[in-house]
Structures are given as C-alpha cells and as structure tokens.
C-alpha positions in Angstrom: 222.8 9.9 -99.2 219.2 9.1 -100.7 217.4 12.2 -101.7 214.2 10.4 -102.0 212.1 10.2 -98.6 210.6 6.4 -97.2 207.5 4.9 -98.5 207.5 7.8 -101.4 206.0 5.7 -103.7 202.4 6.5 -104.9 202.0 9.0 -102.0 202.0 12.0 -104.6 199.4 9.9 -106.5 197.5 9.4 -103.3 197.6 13.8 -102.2 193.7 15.0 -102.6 192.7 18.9 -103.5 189.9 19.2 -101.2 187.6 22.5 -102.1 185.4 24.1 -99.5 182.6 23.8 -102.1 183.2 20.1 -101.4 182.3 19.6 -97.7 179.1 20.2 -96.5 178.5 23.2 -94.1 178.4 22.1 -90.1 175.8 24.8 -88.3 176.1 22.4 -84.9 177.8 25.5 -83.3 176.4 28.6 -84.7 178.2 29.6 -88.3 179.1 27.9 -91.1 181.9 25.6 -90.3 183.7 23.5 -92.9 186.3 21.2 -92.0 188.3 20.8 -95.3 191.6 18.4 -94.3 191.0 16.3 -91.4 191.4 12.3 -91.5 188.0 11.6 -92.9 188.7 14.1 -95.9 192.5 13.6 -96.4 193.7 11.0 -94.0 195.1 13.4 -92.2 197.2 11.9 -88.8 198.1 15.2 -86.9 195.2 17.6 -87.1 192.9 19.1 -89.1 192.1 22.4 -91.2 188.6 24.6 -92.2 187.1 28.0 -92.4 184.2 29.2 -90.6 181.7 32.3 -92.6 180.2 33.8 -89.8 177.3 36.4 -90.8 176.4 39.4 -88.9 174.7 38.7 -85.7 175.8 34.7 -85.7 177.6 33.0 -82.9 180.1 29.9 -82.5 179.1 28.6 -78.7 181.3 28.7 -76.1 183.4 25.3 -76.2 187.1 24.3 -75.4 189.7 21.5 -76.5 190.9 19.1 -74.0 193.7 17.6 -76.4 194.1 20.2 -79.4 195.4 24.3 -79.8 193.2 26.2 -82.3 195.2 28.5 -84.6 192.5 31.1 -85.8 193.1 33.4 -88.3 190.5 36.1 -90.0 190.6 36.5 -93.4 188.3 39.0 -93.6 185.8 40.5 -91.5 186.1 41.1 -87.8 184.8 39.0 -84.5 184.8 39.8 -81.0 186.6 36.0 -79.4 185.8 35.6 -75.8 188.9 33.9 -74.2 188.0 32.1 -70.8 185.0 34.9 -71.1 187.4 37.7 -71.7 186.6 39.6 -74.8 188.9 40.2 -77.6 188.6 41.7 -81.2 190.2 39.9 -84.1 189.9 41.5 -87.4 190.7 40.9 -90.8 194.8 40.1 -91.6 194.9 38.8 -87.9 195.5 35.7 -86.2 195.0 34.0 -82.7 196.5 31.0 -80.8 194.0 28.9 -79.0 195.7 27.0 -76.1 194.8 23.6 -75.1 191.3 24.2 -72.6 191.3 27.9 -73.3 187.3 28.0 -73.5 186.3 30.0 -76.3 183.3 31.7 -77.8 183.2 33.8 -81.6 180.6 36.2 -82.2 180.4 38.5 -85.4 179.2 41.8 -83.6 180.0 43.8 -86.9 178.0 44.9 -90.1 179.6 42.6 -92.4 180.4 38.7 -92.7 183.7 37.6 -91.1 185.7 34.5 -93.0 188.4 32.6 -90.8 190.4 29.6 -91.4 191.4 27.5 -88.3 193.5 24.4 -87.6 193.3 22.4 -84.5 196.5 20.0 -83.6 197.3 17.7 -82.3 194.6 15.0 -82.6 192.5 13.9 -80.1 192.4 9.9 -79.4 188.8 10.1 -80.4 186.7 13.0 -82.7 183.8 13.1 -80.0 186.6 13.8 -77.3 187.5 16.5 -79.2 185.6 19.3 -78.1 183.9 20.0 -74.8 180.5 22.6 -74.8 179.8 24.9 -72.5 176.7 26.5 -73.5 173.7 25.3 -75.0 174.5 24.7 -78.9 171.7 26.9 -81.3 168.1 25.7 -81.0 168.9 23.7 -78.2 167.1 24.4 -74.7 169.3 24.2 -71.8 167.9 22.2 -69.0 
C-alpha cells in the first residue's frame, strides 16, 4: 500500500501563505472584507476563506448565495445577523451556518469593532453568480 498520495509531486512546493495584509480590502458591501484563499489567491477548487473588520456603526448589505453556505464565525466583537430579516446576535467565540439562499444582512450595532472569518463552499460555476443583492450596496441610490 502506497503511503504517498497521487500527483504529490511539487504540490508542497506549490502551497502559498497568504496574509490578510496581502489582499486588498473589498468595501463593495459595507465593511472591510478580505478574501484571503479563494482560486485567484490560492487556486483554490472548492471554496473560498476571509475575514471581514466591521467598525461600529458599519453594515454588510443584505445579499444571499444561490450556490454556496457561509460558515461565519466572530472572532471578536459582536453583530446583530439578520437571517431572512430575522435578527440574531453573534458575538465573539461564536459561529453561524449560512444555508444556501438564506438572505443575510451584518450590522455592528455595538461600541467596538467586530472581526469574523467566513468560508463560503461550494463554488459557484461563475464568481459574479455568486452572490445575489438585495439592497442597495453603500453610496449607491436605489432607483
């Protein structure tokens, strides 16, 4: 029996450290979201992984995945995550699963700044199919 697994060689070589200092902050929906393994950073093929630093007052807009469940946990800090508009508090040490189409909304209604890592999975076929909004994203007007 082979103790060595298929194609092994040069993977290890081939494994990149990503930092969060190392990917640029995305503000598109409220917060600082950065998306640290994902296929463009890693070559990931089965989802993806970031954090999200949301400061007092700041919102993530209501959106929801059509192909992916969002594990969400808070590292430190606290949120109030509306689920299909149903509010829930998730605070530091805690974590959420986000089912596929669960719409979802994150606002940090506390005194201090929240940090959360999440992971979406699986895939979707294509990254703009990936999520759906619901609400206008910040500084946008909704018609």
């Amino acid at each position: 029996m082979s103790t060595t697994p298929p194609n092994k060689a040069n993977r290890a070589d081939d494994i990149r450290i990503v930092s969060r200092h190392d990917v640029p902050p995305n503000r598109r929906r409220g917060g600082d979201i950065r998306t640290l393994l994902s296929p463009a950073t890693t070559g990931a093929t089965s989802g993806f992984l970031g954090t999200l630093t949301l400061d007092p007052g700041e919102v993530v807009t209501e959106h929801w995945h059509p192909y992916s469940e969002e594990f969400l946990y808070c590292v430190r800090g606290a949120i109030t995550l509306r689920l299909d508009g149903n509010p829930r508090q998730l605070g530091a040490e805690e974590g959420v699963l986000i089912p596929v189409g669960v719409r979802h909304r994150l606002v940090n209604d506390s005194g201090a700044t929240a940090f959360l890592v999440f992971s979406l999975s699986p895939l979707a076929p294509r990254p703009e199919l990936g999520h759906v909004d619901t609400e206008p994203l910040p500084g946008e007007v909704s018609g």
